[in-house]
PyMOL Python script that loads the backbone (N, CA, C, O; Angstrom):
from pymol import cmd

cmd.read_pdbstr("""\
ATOM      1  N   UNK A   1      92.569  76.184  52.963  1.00  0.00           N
ATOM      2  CA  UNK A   1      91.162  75.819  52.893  1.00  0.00           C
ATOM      3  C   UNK A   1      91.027  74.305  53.057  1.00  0.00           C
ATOM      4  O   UNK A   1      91.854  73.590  52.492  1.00  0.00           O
ATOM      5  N   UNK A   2      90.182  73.835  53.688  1.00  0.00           N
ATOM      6  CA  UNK A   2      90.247  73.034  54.252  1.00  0.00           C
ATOM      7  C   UNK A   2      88.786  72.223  53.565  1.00  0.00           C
ATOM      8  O   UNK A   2      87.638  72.539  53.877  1.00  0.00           O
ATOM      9  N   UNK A   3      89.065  71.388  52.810  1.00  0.00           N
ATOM     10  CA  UNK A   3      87.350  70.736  52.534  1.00  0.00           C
ATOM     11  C   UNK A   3      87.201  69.149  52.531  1.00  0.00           C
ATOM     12  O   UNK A   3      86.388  68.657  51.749  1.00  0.00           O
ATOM     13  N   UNK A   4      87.810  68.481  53.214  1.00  0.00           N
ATOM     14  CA  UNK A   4      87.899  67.147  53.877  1.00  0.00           C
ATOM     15  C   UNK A   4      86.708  66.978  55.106  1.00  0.00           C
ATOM     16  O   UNK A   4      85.852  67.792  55.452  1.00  0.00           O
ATOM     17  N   UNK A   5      86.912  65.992  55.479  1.00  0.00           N
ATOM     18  CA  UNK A   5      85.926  65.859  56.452  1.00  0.00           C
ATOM     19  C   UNK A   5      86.598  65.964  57.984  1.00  0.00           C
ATOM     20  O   UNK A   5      87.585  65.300  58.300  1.00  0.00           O
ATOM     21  N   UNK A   6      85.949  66.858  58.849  1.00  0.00           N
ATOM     22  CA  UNK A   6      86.645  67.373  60.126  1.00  0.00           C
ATOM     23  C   UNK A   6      85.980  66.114  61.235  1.00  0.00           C
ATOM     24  O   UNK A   6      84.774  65.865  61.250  1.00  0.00           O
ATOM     25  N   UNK A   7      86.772  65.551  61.939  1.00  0.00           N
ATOM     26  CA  UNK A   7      86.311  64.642  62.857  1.00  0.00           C
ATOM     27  C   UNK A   7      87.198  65.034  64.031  1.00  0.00           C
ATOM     28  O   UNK A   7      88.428  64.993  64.038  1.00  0.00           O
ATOM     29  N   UNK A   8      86.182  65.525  65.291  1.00  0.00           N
ATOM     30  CA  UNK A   8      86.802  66.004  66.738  1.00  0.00           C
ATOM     31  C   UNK A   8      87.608  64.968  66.575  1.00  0.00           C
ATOM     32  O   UNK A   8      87.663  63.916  65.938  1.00  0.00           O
ATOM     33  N   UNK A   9      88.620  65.985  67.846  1.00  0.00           N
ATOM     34  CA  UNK A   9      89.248  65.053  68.810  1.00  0.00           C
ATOM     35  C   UNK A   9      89.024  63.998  69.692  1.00  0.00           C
ATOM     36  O   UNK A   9      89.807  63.075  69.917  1.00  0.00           O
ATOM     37  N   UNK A  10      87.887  64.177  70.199  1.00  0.00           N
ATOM     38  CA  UNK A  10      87.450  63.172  71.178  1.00  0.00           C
ATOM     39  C   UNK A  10      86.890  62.377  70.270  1.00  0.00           C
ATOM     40  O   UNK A  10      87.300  61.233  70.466  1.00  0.00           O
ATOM     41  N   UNK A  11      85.983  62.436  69.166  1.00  0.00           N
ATOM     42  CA  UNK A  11      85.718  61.327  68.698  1.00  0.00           C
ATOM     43  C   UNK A  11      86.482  60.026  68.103  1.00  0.00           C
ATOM     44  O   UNK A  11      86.155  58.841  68.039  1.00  0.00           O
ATOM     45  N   UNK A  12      87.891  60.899  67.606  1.00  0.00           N
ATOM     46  CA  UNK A  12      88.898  60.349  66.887  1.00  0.00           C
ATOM     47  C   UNK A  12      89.395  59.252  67.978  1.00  0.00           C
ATOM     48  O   UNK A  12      89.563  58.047  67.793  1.00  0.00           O
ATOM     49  N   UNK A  13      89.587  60.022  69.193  1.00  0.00           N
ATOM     50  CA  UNK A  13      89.738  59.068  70.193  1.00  0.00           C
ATOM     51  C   UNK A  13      89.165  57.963  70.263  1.00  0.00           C
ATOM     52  O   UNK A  13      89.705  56.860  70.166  1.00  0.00           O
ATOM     53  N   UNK A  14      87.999  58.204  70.443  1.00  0.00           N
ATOM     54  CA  UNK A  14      86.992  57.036  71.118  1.00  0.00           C
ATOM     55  C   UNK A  14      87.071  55.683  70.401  1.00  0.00           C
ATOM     56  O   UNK A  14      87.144  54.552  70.880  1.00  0.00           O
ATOM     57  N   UNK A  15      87.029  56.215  68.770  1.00  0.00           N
ATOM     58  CA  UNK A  15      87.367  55.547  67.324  1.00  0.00           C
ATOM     59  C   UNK A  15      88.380  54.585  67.956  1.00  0.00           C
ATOM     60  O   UNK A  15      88.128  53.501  68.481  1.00  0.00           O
ATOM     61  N   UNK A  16      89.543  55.165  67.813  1.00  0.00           N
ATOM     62  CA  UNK A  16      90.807  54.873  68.004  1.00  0.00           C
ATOM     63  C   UNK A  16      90.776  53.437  69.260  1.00  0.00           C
ATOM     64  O   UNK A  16      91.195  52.294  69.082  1.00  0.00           O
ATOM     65  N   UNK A  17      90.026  54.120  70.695  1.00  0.00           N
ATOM     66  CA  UNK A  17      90.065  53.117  71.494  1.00  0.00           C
ATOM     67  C   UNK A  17      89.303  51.973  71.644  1.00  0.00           C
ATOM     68  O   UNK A  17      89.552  51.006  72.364  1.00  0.00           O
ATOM     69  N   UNK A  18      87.977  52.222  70.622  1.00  0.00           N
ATOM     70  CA  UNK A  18      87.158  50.919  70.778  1.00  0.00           C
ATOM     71  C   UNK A  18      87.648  50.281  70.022  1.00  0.00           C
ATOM     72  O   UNK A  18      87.353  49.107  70.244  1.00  0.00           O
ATOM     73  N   UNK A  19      88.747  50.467  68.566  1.00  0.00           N
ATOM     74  CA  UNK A  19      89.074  49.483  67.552  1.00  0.00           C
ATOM     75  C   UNK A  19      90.203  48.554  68.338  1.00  0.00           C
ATOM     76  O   UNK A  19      90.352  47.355  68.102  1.00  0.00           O
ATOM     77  N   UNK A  20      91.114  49.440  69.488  1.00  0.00           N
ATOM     78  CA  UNK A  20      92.275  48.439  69.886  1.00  0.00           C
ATOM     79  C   UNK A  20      91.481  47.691  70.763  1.00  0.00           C
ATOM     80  O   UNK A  20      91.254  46.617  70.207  1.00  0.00           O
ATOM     81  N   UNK A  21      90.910  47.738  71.944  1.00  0.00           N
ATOM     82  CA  UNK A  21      89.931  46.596  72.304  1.00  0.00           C
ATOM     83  C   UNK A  21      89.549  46.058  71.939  1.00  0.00           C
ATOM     84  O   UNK A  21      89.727  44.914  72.358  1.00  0.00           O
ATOM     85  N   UNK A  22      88.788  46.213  70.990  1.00  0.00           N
ATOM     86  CA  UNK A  22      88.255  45.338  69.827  1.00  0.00           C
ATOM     87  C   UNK A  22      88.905  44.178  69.586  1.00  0.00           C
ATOM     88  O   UNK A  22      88.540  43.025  69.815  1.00  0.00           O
ATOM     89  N   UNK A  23      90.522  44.844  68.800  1.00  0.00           N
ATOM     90  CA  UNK A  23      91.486  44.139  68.157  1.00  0.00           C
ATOM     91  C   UNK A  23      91.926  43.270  69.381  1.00  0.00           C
ATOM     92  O   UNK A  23      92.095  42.064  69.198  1.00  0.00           O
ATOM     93  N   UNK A  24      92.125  43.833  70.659  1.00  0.00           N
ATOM     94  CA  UNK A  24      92.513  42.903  71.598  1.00  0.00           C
ATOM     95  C   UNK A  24      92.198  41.817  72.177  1.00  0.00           C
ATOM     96  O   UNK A  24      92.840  40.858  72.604  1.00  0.00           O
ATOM     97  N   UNK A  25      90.507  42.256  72.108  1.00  0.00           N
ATOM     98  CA  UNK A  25      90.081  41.212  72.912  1.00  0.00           C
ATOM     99  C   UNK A  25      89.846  39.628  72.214  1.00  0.00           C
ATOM    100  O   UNK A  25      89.785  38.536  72.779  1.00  0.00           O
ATOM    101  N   UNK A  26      89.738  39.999  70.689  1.00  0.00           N
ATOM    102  CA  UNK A  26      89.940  39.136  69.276  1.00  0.00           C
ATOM    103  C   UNK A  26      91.084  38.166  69.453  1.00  0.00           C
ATOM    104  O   UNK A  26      91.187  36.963  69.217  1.00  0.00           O
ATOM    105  N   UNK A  27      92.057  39.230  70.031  1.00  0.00           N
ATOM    106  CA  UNK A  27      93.706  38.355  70.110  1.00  0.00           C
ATOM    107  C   UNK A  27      93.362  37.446  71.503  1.00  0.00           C
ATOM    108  O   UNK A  27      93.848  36.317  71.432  1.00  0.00           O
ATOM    109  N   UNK A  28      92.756  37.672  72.520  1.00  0.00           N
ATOM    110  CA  UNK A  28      93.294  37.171  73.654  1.00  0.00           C
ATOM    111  C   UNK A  28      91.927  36.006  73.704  1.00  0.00           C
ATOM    112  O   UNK A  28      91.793  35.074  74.497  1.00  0.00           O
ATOM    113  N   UNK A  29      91.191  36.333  72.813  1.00  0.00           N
ATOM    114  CA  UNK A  29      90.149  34.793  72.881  1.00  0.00           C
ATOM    115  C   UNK A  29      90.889  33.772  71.882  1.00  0.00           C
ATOM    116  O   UNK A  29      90.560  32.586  71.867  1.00  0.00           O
ATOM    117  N   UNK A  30      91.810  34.233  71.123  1.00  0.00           N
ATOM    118  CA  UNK A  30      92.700  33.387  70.147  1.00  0.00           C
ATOM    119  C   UNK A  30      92.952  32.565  71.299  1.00  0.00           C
ATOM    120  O   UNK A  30      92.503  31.500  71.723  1.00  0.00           O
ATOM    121  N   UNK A  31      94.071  33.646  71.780  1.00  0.00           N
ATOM    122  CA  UNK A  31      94.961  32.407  73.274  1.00  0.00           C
ATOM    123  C   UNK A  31      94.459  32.339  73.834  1.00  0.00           C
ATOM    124  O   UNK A  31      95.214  32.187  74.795  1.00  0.00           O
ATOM    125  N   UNK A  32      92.889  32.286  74.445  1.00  0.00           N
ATOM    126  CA  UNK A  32      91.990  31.645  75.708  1.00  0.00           C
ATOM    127  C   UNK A  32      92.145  30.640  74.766  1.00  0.00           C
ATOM    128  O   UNK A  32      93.166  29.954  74.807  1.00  0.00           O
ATOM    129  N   UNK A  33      91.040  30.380  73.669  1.00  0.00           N
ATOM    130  CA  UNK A  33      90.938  28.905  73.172  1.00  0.00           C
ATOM    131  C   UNK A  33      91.722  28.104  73.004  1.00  0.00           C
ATOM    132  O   UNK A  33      91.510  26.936  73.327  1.00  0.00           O
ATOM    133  N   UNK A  34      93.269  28.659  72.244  1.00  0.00           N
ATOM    134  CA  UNK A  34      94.624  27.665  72.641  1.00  0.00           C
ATOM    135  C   UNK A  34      94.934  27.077  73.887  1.00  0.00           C
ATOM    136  O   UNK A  34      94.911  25.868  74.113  1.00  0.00           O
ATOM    137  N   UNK A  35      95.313  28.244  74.933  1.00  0.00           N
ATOM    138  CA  UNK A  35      95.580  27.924  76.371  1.00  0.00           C
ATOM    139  C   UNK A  35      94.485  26.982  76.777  1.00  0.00           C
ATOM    140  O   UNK A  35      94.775  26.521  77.881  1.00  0.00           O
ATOM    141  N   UNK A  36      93.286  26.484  76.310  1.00  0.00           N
ATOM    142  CA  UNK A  36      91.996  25.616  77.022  1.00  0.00           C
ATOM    143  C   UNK A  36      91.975  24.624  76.376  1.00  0.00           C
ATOM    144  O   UNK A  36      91.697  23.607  77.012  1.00  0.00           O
ATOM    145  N   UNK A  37      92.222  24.480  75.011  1.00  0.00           N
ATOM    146  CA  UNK A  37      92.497  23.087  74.288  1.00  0.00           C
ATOM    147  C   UNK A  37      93.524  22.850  73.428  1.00  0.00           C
ATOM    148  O   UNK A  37      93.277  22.069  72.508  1.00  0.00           O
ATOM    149  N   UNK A  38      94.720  23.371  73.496  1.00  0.00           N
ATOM    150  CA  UNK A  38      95.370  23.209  72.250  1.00  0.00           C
ATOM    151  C   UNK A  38      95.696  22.256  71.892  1.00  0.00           C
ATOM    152  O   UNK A  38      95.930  21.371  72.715  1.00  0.00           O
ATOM    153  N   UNK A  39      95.906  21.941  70.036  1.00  0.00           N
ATOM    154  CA  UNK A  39      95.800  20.983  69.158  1.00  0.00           C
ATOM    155  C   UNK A  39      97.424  20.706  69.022  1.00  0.00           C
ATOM    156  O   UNK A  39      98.175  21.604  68.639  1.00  0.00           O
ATOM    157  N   UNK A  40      97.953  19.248  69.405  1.00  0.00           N
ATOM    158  CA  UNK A  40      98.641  18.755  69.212  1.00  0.00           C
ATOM    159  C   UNK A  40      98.446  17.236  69.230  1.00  0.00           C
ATOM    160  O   UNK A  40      97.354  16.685  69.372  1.00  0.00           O
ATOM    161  N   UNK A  41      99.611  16.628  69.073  1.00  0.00           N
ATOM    162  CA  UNK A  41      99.749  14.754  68.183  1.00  0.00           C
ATOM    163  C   UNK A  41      98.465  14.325  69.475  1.00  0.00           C
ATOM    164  O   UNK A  41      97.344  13.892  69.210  1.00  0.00           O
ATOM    165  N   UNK A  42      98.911  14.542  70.613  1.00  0.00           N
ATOM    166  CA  UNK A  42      97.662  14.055  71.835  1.00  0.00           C
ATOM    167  C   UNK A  42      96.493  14.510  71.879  1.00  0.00           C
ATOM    168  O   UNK A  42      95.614  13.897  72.484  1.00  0.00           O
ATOM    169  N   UNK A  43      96.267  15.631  71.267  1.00  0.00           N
ATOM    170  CA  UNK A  43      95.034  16.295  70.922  1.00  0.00           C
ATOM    171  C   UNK A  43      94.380  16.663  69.263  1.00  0.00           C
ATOM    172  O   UNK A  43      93.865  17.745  68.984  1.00  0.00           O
ATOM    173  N   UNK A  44      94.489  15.879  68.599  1.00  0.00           N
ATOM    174  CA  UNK A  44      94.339  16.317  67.238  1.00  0.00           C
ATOM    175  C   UNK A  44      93.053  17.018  67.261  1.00  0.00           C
ATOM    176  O   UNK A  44      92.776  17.280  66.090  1.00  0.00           O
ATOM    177  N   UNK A  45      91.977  17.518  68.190  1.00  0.00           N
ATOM    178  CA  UNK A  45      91.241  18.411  67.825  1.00  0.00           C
ATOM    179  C   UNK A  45      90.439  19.378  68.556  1.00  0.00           C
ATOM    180  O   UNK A  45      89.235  19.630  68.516  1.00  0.00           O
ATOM    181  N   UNK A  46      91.559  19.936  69.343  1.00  0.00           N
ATOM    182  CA  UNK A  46      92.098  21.204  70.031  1.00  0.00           C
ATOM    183  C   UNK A  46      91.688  22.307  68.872  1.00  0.00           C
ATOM    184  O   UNK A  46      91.086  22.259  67.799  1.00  0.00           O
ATOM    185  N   UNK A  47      92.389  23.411  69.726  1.00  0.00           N
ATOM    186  CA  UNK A  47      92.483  24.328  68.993  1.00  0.00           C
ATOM    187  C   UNK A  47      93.682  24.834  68.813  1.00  0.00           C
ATOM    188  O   UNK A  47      94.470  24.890  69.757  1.00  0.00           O
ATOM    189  N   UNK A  48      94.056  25.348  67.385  1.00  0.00           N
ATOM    190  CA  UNK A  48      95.335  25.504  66.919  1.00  0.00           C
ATOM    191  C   UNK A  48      95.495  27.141  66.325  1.00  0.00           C
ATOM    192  O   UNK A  48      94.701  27.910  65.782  1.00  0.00           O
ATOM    193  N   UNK A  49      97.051  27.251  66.755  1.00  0.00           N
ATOM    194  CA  UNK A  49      97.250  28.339  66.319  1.00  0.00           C
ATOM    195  C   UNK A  49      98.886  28.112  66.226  1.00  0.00           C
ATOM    196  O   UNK A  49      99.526  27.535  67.105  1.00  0.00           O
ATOM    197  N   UNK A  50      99.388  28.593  65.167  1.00  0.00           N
ATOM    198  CA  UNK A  50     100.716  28.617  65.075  1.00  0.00           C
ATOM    199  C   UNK A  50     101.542  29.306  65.973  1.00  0.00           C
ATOM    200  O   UNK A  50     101.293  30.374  66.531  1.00  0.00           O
ATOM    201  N   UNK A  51     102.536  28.613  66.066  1.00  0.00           N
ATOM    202  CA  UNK A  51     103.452  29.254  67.658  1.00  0.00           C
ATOM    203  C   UNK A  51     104.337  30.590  67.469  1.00  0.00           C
ATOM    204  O   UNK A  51     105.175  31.159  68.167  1.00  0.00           O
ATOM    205  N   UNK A  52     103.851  30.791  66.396  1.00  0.00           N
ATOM    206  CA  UNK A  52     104.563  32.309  65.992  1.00  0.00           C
ATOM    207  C   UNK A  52     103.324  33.192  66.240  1.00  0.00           C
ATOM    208  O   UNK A  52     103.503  34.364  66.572  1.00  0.00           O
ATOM    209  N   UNK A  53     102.200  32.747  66.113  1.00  0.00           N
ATOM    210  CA  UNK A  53     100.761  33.593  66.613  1.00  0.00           C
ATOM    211  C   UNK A  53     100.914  33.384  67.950  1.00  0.00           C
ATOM    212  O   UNK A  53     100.835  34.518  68.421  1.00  0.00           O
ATOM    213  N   UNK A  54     101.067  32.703  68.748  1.00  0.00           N
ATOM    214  CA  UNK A  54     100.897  32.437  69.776  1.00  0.00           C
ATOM    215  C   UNK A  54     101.610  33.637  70.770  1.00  0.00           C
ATOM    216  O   UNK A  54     101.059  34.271  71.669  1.00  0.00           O
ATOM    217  N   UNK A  55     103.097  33.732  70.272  1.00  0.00           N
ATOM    218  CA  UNK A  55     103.982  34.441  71.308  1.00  0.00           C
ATOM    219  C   UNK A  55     103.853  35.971  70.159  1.00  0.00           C
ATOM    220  O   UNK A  55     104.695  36.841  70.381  1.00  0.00           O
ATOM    221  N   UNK A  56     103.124  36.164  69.332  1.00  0.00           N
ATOM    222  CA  UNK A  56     102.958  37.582  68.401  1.00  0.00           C
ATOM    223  C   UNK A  56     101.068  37.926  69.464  1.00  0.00           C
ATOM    224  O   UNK A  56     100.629  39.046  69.721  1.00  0.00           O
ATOM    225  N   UNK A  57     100.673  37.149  69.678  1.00  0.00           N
ATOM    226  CA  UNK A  57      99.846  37.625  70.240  1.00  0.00           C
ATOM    227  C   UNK A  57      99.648  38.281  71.420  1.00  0.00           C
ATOM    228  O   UNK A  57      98.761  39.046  71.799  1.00  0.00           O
ATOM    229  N   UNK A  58     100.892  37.729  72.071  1.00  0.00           N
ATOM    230  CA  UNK A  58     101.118  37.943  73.819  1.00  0.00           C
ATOM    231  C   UNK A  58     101.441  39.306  73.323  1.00  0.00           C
ATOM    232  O   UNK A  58     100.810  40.273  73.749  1.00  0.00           O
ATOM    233  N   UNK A  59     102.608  39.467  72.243  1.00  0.00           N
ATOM    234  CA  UNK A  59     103.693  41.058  72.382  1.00  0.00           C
ATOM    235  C   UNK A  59     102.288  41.744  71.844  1.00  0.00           C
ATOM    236  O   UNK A  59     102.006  42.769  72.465  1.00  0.00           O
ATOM    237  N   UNK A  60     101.306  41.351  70.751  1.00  0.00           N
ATOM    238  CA  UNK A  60     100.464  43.046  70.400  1.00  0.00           C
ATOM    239  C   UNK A  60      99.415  43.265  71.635  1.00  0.00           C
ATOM    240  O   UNK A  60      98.893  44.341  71.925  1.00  0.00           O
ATOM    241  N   UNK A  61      99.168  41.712  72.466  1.00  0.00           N
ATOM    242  CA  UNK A  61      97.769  42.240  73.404  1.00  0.00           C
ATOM    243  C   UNK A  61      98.965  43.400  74.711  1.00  0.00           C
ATOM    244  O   UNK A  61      98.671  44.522  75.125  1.00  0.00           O
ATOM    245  N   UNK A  62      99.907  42.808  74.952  1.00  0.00           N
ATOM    246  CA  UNK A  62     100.694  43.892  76.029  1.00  0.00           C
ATOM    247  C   UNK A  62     100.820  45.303  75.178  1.00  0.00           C
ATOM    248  O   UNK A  62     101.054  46.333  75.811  1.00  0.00           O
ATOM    249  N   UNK A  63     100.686  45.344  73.935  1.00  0.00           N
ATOM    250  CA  UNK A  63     101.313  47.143  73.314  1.00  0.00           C
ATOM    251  C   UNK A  63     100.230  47.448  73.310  1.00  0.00           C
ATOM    252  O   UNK A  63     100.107  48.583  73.770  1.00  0.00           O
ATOM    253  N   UNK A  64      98.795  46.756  72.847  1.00  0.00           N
ATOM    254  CA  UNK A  64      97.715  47.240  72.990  1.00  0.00           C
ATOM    255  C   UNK A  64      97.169  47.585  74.253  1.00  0.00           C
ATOM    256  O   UNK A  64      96.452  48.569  74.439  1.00  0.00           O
ATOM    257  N   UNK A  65      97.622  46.514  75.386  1.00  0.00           N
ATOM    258  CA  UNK A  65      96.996  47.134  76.487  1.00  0.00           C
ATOM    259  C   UNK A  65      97.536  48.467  76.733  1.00  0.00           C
ATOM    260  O   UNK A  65      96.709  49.290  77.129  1.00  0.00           O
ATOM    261  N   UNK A  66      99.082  48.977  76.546  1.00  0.00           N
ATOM    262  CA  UNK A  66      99.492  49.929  77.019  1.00  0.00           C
ATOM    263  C   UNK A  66      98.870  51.073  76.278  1.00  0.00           C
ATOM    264  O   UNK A  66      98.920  52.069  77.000  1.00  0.00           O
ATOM    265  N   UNK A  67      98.136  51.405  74.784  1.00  0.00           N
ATOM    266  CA  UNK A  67      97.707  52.344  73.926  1.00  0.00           C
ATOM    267  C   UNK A  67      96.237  52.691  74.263  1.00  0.00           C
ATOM    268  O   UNK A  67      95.757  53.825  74.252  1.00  0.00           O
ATOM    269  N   UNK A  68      95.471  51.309  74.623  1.00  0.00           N
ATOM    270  CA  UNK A  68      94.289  51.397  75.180  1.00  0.00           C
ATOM    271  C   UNK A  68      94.260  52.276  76.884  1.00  0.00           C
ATOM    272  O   UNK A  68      93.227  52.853  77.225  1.00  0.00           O
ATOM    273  N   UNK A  69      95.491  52.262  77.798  1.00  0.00           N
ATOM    274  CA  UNK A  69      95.680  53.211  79.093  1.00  0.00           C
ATOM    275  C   UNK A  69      95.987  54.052  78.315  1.00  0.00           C
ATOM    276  O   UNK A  69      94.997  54.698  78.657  1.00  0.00           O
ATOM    277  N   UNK A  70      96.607  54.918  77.282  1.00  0.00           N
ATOM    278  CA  UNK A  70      97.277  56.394  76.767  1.00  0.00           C
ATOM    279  C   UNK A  70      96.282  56.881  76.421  1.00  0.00           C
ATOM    280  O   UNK A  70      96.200  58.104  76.307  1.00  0.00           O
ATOM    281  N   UNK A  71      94.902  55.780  76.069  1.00  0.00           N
ATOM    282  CA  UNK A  71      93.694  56.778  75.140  1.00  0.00           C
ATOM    283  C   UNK A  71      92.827  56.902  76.316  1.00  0.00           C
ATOM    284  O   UNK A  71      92.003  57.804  76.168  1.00  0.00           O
ATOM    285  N   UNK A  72      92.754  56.326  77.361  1.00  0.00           N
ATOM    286  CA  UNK A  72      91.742  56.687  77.761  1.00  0.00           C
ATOM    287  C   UNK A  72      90.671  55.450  78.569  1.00  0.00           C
ATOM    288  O   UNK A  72      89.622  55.769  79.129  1.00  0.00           O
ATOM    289  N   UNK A  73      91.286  53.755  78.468  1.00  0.00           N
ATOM    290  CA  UNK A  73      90.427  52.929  78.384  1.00  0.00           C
ATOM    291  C   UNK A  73      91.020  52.360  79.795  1.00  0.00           C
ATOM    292  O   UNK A  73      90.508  51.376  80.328  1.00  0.00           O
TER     293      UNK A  73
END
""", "prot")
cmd.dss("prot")
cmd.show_as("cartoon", "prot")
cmd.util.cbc("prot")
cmd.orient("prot")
């Protein structure tokens, strides 16, 4: 017996694919604004992001792009 809440398939989807876009496109305006001004000793007021965000952003926007083609986007 089943008394949870039933949510289609396709909706679960859709869910699913507007949140990784979402999440992606969040990540890749991170690194637009870095890549257009970033903050260093010659630029003290750039935009900054730590260089562990920087190259963590490249690896989730590529896994995301690939989950966002599996769902559907």
């Amino acid at each position: 017996m089943n008394t949870g809440l039933t949510i289609p398939h396709e909706v679960s989807d859709g869910i699913t694919l507007a949140t990784l876009i979402e999440g992606r496109d969040y990540l890749q305006s991170e690194l637009d604004q870095w890549n257009n001004n970033p903050k260093d000793e010659s630029n003290p007021s750039g935009y900054w992001l730590h260089p562990e965000d920087v190259v963590n952003n490249m690896n989730l926007i590529r896994a995301m792009n690939t989950l966002i083609k599996y769902y559907g986007g």
